[in-house]
BAKETOR-37234 format. One record per residue: x, y, z of N, C-alpha, C in turn. Coordinates in steps of 0.001 Angstrom, whole numbers. Layout:
BEGIN
    neast   nnorth      nup   caeast  canorth     caup    ceast   cnorth      cup
        X        Y        Z        X        Y        Z        X        Y        Z
...
END
This chain:
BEGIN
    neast   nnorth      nup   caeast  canorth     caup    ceast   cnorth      cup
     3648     7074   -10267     3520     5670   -10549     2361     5511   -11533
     2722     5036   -12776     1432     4285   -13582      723     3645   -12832
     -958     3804   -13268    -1636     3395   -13023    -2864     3167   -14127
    -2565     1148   -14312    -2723      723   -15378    -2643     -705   -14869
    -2709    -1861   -15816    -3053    -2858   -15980    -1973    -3711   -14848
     -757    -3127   -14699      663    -3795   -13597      110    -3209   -12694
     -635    -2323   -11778     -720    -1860   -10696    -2310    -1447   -10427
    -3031    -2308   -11138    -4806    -2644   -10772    -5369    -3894   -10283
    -6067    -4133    -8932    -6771    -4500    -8728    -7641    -5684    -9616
    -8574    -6420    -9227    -9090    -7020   -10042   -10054    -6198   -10661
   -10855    -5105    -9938   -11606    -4633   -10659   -11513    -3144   -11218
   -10225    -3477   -11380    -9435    -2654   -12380    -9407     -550   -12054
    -9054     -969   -10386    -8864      -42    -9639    -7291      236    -9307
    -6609     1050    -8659    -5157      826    -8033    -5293      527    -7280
    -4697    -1004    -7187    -4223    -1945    -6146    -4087    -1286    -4610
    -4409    -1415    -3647    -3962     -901    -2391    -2421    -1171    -2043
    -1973    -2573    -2334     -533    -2860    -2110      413    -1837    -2912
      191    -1505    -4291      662    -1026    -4853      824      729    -4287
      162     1014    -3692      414     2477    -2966      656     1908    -1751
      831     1161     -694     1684      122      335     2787      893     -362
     3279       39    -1064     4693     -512    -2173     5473     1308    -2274
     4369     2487    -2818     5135     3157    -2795     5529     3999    -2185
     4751     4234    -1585     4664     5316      -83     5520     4797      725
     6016     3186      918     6741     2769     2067     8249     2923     1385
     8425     2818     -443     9609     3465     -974     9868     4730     -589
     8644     5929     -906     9073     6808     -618     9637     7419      252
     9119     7100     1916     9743     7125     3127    10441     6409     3440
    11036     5263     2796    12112     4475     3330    13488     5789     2453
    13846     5743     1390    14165     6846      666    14566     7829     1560
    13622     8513     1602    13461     9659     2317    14545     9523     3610
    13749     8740     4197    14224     8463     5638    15718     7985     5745
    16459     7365     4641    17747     7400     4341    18679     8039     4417
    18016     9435     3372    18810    10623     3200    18951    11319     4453
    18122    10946     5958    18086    11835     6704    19297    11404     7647
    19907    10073     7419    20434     9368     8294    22134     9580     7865
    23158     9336     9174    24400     9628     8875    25332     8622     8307
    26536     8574     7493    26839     7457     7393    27054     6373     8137
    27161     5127     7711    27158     4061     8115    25392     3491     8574
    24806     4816     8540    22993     4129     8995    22404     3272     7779
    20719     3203     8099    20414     2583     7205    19201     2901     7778
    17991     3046     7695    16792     2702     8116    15528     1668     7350
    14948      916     8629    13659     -306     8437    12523       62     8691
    11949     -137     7726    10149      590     8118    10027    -1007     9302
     9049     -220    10299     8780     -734    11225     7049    -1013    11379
     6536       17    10444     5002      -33    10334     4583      416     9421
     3070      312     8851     2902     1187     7433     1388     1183     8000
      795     2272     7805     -855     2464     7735     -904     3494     6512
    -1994     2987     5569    -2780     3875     4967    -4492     3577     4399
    -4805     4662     4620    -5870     5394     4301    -6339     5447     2404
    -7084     5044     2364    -7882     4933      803    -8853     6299      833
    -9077     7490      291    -9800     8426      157   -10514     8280    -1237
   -10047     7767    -2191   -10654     7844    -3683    -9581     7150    -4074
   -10762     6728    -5217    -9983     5313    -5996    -9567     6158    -7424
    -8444     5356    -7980    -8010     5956    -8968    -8214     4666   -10086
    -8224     4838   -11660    -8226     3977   -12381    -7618     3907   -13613
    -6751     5098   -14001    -5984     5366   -15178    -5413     6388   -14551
    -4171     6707   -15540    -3094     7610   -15180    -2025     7876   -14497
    -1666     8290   -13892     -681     8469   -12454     -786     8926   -11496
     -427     8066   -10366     -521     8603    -8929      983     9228    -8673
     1039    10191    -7495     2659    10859    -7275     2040    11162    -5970
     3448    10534    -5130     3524    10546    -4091     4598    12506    -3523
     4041    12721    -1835     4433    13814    -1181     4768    13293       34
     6159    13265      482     6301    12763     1855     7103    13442     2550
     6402    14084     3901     6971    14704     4696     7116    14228     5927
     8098    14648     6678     8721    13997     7891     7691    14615     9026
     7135    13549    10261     6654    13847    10850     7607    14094    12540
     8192    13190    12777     9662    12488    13509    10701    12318    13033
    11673    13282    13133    13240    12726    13045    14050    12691    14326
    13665    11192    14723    14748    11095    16188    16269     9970    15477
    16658    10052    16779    17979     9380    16406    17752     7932    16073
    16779     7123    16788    16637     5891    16611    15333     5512    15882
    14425     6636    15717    12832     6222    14820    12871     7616    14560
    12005     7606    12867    11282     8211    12525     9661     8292    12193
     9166     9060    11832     7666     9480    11144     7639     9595    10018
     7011     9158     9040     6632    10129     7922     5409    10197     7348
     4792    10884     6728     3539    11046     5915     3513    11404     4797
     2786    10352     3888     3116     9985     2731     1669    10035     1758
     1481    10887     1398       74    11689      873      347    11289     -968
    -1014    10065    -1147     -356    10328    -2632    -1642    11058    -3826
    -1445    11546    -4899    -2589    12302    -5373    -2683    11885    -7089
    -3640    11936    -7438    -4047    11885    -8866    -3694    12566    -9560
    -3910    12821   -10988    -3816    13844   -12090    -4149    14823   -11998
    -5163    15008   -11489    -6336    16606   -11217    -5701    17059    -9522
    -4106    16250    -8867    -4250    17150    -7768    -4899    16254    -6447
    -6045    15342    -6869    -6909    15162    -5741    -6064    14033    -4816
    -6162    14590    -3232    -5548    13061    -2295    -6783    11936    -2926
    -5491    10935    -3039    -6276     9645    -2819    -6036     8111    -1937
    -5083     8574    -1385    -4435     7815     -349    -3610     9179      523
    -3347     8608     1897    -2872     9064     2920    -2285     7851     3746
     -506     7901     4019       83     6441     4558      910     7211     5821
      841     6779     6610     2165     6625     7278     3185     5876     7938
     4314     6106     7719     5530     5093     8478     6364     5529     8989
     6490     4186     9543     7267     4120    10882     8904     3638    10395
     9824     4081    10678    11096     3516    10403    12202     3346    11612
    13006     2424    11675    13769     2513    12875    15161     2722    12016
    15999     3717    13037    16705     3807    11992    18203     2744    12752
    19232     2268    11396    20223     1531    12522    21264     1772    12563
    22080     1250    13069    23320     1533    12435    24414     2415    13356
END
């Protein structure tokens, strides 16, 4: 995800919503592909963690499954800078339906 003038803060940091926004794509996504037809899954919760602020460039998200049950999942959604470094850490909750 750019990170730039659409996805900064006022003081011209990356937005916290904006890694919200993608980490809860990424595991909603994710958490899709894990599901059989006719499912669908709803994030049910989102927490994340701010480690370092970013202010140019791109963030890229890593999301791995923590829970795959039949009716909820887990995931953890680690996103990192240019140089590599975590700078957020999210996780969610999804119910899955269907």
């Amino acid at each position: 995800m750019p990170v730039d003038i659409r996805t900064h803060q006022p003081f011209g940091l990356l937005h916290g919503g904006a890694s919200a926004a993608l980490a809860e794509t990424l595991g909603s996504m994710a958490g899709y592909l894990m599901t059989r037809d006719g499912q669908c899954v709803v994030g049910t919760e989102l927490n994340a963690t701010h480690h370092r602020a970013v202010s140019q460039g791109k963030v890229r998200g890593v999301c791995q499954p923590l829970h795959l049950g039949r009716q909820n999942q887990s995931w953890e959604i680690t996103l990192f800078d240019e140089q590599g470094r975590r700078c957020c850490t999210c996780r969610l909750g999804t119910a899955v339906m269907g």
